[in-house]
N, C-alpha and C positions, 0 to 999 in steps of 0.2 A: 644346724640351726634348730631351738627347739621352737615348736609346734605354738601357737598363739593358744594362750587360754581360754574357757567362755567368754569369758566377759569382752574379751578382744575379738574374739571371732563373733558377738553381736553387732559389735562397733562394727567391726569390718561388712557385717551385712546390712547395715543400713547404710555403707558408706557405698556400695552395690549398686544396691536401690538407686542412690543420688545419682551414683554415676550414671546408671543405663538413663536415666532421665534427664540428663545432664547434655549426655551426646548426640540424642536423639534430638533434641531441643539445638544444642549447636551446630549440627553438622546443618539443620533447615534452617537457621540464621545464620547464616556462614561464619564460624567459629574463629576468634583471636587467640592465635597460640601464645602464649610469652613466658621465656625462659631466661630467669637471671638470677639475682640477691636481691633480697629485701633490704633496702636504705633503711627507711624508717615508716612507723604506722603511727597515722595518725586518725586515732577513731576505728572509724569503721573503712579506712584508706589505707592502702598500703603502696607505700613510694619502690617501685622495683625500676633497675640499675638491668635495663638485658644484657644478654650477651654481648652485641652489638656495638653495646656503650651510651644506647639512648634512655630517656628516663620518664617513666611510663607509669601513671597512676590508675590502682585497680582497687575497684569496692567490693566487700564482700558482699555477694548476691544474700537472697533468700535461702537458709539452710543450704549454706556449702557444703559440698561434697570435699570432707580434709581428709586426705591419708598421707601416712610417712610413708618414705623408702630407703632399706638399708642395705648393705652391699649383701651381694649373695655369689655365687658360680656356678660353675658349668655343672660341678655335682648336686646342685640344689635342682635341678630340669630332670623330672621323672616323667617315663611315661604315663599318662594319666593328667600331668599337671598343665593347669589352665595358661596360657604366656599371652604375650604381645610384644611381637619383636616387630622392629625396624629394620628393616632390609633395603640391598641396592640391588635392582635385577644387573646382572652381569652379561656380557657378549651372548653366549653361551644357553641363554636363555632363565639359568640358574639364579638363586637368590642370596646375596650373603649378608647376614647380619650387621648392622651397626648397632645395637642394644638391644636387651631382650631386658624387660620386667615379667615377674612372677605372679600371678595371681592367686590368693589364697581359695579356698574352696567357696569361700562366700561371697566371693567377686567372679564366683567362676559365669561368663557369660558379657560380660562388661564389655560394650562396643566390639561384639563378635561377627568376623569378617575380616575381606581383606581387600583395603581402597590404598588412594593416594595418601603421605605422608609429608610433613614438610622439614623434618629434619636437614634436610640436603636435596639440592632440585632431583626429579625423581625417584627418588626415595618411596616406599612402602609401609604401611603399618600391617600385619597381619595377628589379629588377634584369635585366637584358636587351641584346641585340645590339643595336646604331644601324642600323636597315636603312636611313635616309635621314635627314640633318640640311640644314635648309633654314634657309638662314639669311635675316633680315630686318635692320631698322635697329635694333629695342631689344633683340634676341636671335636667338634660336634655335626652331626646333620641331624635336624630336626624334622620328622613328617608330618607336620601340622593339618588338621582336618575340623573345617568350620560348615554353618549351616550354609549350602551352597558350592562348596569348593575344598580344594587342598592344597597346601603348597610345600613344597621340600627347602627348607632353607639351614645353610652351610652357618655353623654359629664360631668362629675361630676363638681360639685358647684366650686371646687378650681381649673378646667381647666384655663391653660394662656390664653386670649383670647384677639389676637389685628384687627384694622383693618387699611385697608391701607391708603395711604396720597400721595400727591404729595409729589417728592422728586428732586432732582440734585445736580450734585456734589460738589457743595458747602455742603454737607451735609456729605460730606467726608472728617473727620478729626480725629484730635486723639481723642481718646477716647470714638468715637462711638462704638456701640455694630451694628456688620453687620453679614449676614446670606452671601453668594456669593455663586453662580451659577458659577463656572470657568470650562475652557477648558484647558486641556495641550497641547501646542504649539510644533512643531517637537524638539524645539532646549532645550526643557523642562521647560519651563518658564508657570505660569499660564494667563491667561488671563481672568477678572473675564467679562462677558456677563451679568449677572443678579446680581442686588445688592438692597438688602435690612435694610434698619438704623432704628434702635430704636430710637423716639423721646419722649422728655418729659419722660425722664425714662424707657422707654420700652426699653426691649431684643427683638431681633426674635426669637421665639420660636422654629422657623422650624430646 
């Protein structure tokens, strides 16, 4: 994969910015995830279609935080490289992936930790440094190390794995596959703050 330009790795740092302010803001207003296709936008509304099947209108906040995401793999995770993977703890006490996103170096820090996830009831999000990726025949083991903790998590050969892109709202139309970060507003309306689009084919995994 080649390396994002200037111009893309400033975009990508203020998309950084947004984010850490983004999550810290929704995690203390307890945060609407929602993951599906854009129907249609109307203005500053965007009619999303979730996963689920239900049909769920979201506004774009104050300076959204957009970025794309496009497919990546297992050889794109270097030691050094910033991630957020979703994990299932296992009997065993171990962790194993259900997606890993890539963070570029100007995201590096972005909701860093490792809490509950709502992917799949509990589920994990751990977002953190690669201090060692060891790889084996049907994947990977990752030794992730964040401010406060570490965790070792198993990443198997058919993990989704994308990494980020510059993105903006021209990137918001129908038919994209978006991840959103949304707040509910007093009067009950969403307000999505964080927004993530699948390019060239890719879903967010998250």
């Amino acid at each position: 994969m080649k390396s994002p330009g200037k111009k893309a790795m400033a975009a990508l740092a203020g998309v950084a910015l947004g984010a850490c302010a983004t999550l810290s803001t929704a995690f203390a207003q307890d945060a609407v995830r929602i993951r599906g296709t854009i129907e249609r936008v109307e203005g500053a509304i965007c009619l999303v279609k979730t996963r689920d099947g239900a049909d769920v209108k979201v506004m774009l906040g104050d300076n959204p935080s957009i970025a794309g995401v496009v497919k990546a793999s297992l050889a794109d995770i270097k030691q050094g490289s910033f991630v957020g993977v979703t994990a299932m703890p296992q009997p065993d006490g171990s962790q194993r992936a259900l997606e890993v996103h890539i963070f570029t170096e100007a995201m590096r820090g972005t909701g860093e930790g490792h809490y509950p996830w709502d992917l799949q009831p509990r589920s994990t999000m751990t977002n953190a440094n690669v201090e060692q990726a060891v790889t084996a025949v049907d994947g990977q083991t990752l030794a992730l190390k964040y401010k406060g903790g570490e965790q070792k998590i198993f990443v198997p050969a058919s993990t989704p794995i994308v990494v980020y892109v510059p993105g903006d709202k021209s990137d918001l139309k129908p038919g994209a596959k978006v991840f959103i970060t949304a707040v509910k507003q007093p009067d009950g309306t969403l307000q999505g703050r964080a927004w993530r689009v699948g390019k060239d084919g890719a879903t967010p995994p998250m």
